[in-house]
ChimeraX commands (.cxc) that place a marker at each C-alpha (Angstrom):
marker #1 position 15.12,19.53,-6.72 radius 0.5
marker #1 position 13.11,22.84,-7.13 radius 0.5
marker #1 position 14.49,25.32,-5.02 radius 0.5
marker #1 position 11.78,27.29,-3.47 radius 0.5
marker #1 position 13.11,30.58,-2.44 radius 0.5
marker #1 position 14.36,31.03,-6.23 radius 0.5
marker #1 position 11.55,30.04,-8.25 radius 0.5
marker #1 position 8.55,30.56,-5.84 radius 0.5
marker #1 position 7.78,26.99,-6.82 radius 0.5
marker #1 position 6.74,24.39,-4.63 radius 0.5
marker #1 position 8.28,20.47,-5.47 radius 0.5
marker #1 position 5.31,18.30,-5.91 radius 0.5
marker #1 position 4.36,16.28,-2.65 radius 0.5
marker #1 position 4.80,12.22,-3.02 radius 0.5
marker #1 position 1.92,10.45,-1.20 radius 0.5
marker #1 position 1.38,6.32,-1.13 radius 0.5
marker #1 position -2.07,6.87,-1.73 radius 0.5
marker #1 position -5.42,8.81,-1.72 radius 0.5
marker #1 position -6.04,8.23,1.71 radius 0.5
marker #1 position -2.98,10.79,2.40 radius 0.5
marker #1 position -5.15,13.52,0.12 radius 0.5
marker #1 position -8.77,12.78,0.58 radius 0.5
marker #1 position -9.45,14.84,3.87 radius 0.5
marker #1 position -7.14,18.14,2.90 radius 0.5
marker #1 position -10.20,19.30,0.06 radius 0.5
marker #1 position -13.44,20.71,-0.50 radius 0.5
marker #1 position -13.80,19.12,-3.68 radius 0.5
marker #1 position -12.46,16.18,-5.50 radius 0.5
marker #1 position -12.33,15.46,-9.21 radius 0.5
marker #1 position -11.05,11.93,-9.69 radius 0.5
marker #1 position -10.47,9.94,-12.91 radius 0.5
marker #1 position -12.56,6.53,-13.45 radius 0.5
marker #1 position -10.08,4.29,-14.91 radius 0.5
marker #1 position -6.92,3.03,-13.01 radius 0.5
marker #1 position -8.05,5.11,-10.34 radius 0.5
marker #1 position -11.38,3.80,-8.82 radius 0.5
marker #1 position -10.96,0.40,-10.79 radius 0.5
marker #1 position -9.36,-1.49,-13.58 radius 0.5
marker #1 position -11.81,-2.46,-15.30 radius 0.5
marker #1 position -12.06,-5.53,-14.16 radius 0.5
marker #1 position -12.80,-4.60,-10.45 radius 0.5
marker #1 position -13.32,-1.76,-7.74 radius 0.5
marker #1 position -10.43,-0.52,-5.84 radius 0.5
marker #1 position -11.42,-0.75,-2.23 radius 0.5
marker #1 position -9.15,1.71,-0.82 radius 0.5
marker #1 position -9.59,4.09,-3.53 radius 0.5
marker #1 position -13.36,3.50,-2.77 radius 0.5
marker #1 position -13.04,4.28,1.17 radius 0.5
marker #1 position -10.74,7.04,0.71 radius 0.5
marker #1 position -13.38,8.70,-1.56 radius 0.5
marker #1 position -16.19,7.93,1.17 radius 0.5
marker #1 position -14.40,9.11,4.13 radius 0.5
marker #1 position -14.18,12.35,1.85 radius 0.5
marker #1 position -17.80,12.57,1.82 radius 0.5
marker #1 position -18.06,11.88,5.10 radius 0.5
marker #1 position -16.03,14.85,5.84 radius 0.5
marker #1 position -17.48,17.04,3.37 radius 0.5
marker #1 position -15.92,17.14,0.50 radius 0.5
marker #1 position -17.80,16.74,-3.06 radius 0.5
marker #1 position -16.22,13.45,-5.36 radius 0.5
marker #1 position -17.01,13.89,-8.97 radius 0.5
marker #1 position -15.85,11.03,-10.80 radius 0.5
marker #1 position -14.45,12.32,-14.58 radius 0.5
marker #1 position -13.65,10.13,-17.54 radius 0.5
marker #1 position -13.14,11.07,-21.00 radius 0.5
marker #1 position -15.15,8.18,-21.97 radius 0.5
marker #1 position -17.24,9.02,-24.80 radius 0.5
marker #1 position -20.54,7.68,-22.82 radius 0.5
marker #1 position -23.25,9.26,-21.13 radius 0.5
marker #1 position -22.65,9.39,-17.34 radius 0.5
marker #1 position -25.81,7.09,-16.32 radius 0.5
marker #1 position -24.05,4.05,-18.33 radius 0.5
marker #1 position -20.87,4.74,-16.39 radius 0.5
marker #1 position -22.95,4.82,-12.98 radius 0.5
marker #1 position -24.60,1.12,-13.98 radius 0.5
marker #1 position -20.94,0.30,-15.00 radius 0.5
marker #1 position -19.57,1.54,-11.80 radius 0.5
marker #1 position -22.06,-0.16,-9.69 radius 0.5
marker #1 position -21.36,-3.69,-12.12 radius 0.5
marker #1 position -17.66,-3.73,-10.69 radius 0.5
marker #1 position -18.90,-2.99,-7.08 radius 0.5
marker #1 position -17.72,0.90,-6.07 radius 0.5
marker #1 position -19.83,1.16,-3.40 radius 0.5
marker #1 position -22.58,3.67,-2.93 radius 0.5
marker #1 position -21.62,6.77,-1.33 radius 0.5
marker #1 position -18.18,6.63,-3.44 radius 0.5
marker #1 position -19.21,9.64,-5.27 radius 0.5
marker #1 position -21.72,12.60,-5.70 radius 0.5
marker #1 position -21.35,13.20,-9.53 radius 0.5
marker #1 position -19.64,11.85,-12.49 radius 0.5
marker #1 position -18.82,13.42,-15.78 radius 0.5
marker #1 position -17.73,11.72,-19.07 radius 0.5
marker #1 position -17.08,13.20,-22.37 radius 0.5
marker #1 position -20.68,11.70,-23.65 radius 0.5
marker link #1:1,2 radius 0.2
marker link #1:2,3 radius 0.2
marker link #1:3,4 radius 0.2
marker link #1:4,5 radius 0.2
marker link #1:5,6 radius 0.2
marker link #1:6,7 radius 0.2
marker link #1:7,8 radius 0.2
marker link #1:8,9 radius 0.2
marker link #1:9,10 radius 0.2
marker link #1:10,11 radius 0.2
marker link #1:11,12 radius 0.2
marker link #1:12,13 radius 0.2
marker link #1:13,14 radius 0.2
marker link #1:14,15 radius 0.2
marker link #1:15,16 radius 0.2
marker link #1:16,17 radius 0.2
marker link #1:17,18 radius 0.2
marker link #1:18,19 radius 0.2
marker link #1:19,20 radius 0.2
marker link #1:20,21 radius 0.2
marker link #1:21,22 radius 0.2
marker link #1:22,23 radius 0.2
marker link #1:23,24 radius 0.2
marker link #1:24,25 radius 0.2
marker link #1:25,26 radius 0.2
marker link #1:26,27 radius 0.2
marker link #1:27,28 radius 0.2
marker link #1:28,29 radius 0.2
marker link #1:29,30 radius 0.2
marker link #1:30,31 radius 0.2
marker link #1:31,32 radius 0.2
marker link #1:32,33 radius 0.2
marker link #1:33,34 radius 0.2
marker link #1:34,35 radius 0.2
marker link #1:35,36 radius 0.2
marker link #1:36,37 radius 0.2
marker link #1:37,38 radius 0.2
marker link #1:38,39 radius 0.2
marker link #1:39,40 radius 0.2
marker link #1:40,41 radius 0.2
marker link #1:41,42 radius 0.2
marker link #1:42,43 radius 0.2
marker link #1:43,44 radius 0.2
marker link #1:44,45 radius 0.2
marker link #1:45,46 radius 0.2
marker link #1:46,47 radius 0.2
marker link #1:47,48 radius 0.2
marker link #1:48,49 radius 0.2
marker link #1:49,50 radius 0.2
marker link #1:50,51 radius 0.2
marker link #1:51,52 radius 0.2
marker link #1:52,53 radius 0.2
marker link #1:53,54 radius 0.2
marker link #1:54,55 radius 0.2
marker link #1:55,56 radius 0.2
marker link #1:56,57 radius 0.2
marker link #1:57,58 radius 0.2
marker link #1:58,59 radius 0.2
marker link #1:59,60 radius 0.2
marker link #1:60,61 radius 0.2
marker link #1:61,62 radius 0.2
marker link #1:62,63 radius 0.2
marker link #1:63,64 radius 0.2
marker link #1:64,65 radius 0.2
marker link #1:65,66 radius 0.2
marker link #1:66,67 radius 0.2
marker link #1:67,68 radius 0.2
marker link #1:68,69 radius 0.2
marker link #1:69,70 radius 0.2
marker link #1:70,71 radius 0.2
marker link #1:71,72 radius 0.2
marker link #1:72,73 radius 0.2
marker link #1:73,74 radius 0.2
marker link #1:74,75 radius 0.2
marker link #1:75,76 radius 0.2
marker link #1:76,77 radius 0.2
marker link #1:77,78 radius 0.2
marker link #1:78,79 radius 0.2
marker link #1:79,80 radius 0.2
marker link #1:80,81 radius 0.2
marker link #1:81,82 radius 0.2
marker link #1:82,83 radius 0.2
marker link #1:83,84 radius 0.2
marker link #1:84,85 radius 0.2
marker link #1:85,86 radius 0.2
marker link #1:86,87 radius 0.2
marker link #1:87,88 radius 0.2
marker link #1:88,89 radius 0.2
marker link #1:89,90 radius 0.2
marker link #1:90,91 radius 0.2
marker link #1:91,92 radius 0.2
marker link #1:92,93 radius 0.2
marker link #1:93,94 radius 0.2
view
């Protein structure tokens, strides 16, 4: 246990899920892969939780360090059905 008053550190917060994060930020840099889908599929409550963000204000930018440019990620994104609206921007390593 990190002891707060000694090390000025704060223990890292456990949360069940996105949901518990999405509304406390301005801006929102979330991974691709195991996060929004698995490759096989969207995650729908990753999905909302992202939307309701936007909803609220905050900016999602999708990041990957897929080695492809960010329009074939969009057409891949929108292939295993994350909604639009999930996102305002992604960026890959292509």
């Amino acid at each position: 246990m990190v002891d707060e008053v000694k090390t000025g550190l704060v223990a890292p917060r456990r949360v069940s899920g996105l949901s518990e994060l999405a509304l406390e930020y301005d801006l929102i840099l979330c991974d691709i892969w195991g996060v929004v889908h698995n490759g096989l599929k969207a995650f729908p409550a990753a999905c909302e939780a992202l939307r309701l963000a936007r909803v609220n204000g905050a900016s999602v930018v999708l990041v990957s360090n897929a080695p492809r440019p960010n329009g074939f990620i969009a057409t891949m994104l929108d292939r295993l059905a994350v909604p639009a609206g999930t996102y305002d921007a992604i960026v890959t390593s292509g």
